[in-house]
C-alpha positions as CSV (number, residue, x, y, z in Angstrom):
1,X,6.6,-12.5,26.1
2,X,6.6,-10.4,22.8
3,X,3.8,-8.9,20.7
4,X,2.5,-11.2,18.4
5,X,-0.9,-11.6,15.7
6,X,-3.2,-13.5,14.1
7,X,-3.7,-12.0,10.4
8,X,-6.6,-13.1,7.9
9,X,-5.8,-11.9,4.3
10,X,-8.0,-12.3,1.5
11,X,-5.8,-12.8,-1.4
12,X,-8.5,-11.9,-4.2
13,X,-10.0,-8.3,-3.3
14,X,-8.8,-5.2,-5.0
15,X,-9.0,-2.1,-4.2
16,X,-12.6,-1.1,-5.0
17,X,-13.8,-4.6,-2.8
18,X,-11.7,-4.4,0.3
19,X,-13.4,-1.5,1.9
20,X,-16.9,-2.6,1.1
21,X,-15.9,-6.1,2.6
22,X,-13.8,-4.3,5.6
23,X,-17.2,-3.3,6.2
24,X,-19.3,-6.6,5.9
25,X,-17.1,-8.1,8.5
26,X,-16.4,-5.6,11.0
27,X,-20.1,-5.1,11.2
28,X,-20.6,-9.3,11.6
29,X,-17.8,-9.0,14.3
30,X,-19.5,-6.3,16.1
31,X,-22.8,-7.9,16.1
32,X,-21.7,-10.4,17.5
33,X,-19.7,-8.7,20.0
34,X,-16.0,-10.0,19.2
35,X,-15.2,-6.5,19.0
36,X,-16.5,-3.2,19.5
37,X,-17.3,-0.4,16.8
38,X,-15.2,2.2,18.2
39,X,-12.1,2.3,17.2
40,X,-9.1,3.2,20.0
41,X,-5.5,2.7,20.3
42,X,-5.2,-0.5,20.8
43,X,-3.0,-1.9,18.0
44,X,0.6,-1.8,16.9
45,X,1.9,0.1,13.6
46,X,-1.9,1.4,13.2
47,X,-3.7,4.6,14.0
48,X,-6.4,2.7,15.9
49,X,-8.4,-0.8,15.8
50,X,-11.3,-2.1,16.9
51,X,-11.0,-3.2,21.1
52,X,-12.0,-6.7,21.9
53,X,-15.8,-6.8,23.0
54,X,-17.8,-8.6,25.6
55,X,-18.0,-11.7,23.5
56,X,-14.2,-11.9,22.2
57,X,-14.3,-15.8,23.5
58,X,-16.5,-16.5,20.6
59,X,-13.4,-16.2,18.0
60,X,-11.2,-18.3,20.1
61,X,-11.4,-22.2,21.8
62,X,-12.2,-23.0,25.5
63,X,-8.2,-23.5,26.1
64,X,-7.5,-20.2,26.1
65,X,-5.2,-19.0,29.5
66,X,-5.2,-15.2,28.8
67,X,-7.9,-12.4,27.6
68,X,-6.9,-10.2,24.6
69,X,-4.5,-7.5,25.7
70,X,-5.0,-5.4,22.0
71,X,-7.4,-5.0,19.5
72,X,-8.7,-5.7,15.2
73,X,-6.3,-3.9,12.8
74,X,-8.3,-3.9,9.7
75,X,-5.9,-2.8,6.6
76,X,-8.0,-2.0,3.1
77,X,-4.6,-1.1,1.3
78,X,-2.4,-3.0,-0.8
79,X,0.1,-4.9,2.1
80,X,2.5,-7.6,2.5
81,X,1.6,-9.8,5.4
82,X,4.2,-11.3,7.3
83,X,5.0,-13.8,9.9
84,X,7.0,-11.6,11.5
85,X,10.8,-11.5,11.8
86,X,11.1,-14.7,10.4
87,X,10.7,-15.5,6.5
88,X,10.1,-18.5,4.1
89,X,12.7,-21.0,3.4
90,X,11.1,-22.1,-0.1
91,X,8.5,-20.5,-2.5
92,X,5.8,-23.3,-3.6
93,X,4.5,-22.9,-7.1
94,X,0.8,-23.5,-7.0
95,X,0.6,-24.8,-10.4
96,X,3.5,-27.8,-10.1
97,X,3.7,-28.0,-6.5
98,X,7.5,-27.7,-6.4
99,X,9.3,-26.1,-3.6
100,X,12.3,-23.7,-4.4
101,X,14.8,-23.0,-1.9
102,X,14.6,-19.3,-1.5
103,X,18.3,-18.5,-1.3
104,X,20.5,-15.3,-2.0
105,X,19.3,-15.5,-6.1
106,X,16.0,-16.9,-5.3
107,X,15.0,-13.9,-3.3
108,X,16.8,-10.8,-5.1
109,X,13.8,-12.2,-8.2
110,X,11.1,-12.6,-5.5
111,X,11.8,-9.5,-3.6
112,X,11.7,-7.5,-7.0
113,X,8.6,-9.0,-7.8
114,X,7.1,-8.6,-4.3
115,X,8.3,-4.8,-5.0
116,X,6.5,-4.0,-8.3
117,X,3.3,-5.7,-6.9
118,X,3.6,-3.5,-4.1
119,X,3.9,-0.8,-6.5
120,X,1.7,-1.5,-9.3
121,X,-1.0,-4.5,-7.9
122,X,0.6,-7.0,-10.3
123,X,3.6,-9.1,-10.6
124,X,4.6,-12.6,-11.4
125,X,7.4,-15.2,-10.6
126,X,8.4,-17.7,-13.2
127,X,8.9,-21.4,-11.8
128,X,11.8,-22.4,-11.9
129,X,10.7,-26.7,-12.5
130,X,7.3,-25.6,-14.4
131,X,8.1,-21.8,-16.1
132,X,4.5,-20.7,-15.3
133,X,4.6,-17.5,-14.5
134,X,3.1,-17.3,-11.1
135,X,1.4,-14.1,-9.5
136,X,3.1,-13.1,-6.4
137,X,-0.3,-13.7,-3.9
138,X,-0.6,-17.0,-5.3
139,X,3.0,-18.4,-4.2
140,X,2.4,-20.8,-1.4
141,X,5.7,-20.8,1.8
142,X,6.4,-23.0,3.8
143,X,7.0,-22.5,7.3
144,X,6.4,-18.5,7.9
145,X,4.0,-17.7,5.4
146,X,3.1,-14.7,3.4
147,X,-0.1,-12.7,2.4
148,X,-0.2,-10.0,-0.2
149,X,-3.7,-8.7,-0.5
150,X,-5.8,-5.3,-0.3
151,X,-7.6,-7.1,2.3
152,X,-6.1,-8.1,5.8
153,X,-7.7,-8.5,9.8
154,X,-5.1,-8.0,12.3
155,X,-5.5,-9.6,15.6
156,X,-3.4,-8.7,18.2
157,X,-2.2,-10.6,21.3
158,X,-5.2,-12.5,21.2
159,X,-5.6,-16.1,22.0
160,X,-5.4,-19.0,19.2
161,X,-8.3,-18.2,16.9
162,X,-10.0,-21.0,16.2
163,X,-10.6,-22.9,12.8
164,X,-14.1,-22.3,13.1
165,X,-14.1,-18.7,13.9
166,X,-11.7,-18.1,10.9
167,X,-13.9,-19.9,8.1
168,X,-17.2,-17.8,9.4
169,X,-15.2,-14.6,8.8
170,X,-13.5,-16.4,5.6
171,X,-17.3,-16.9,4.6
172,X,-18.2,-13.4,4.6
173,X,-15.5,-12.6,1.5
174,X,-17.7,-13.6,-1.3
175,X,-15.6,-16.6,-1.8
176,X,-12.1,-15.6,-2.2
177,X,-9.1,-17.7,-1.5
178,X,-7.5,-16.2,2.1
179,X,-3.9,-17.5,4.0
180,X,-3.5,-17.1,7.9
181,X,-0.6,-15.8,9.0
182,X,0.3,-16.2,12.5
183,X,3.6,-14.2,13.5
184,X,5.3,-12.5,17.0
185,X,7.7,-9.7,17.2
């Protein structure tokens, strides 16, 4: 069995709000003892996260078969999320609703895009069925879906978290729109 997360991006907060809300919800998380406040090595491609704590269970259903083997990566920069290894298979515009295959073209004008937002903190996509330009975090995928936000929580080789779990810590971003991305390496 491979590595594999759980990821929670807010798709609304910029720079200046991700580390003040960082903070709101790894101080809800730890209060409720999900995790614990000091940060070890305990995550992959980070530094250091945040260890499960003696309450982990509350973030996941009664189903679960195995305890969490790693910890909370919290990123507060500007990141692509992904699914892992594997990608999209159509881009859908959130203003028509139309799927576009995201073949050899398709993805040479979304990559590029995807690039400059990484770069700069804004970039659009035109539809191709409505020409709206679309920003790049508010593309929907289908299949392995994507996150680009300032704002991401990394769980790793946790159990399912639950629906319930997610919204609490969904509630606790002043309202933004966020996308869960579930992915294994």
């Amino acid at each position: 069995m491979g590595d594999f997360s759980q990821t929670l991006v807010d798709l609304d907060a910029g720079g200046a709000d991700a580390a003040r809300l960082a903070g709101r919800v790894v101080d809800w998380l730890v209060a409720e003892g999900v995790v614990l406040a000091e940060r070890t090595d305990c995550v992959l491609g980070q530094p250091s996260g945040h260890p499960p704590g003696p309450h982990w269970d509350r973030a996941v259903g009664d189903d679960w078969d195995f305890e969490p083997s790693d910890g909370l990566a919290v990123h507060t920069v500007r990141t692509g999320f992904t699914s892992g290894a594997d990608m999209p298979g159509a881009a859908i515009c959130p203003r028509c609703g139309v799927a576009t295959p995201l073949g050899t073209g398709t993805w040479a004008r979304f990559g590029a895009a995807m690039r400059t937002w990484y770069d700069t903190g804004a970039a659009t996509v035109d539809c191709p069925a409505c020409v709206a330009a679309v920003a790049v975090p508010d593309w929907g995928w289908d299949e392995a879906p994507l996150g680009f936000g300032c704002l991401g929580f990394e769980f790793w080789n946790w159990p399912p978290l639950t629906d319930a779990f997610r919204a609490r810590l969904a509630g606790l971003l002043d309202g933004h729109r966020t996308v869960y991305i579930w992915g294994a390496l």
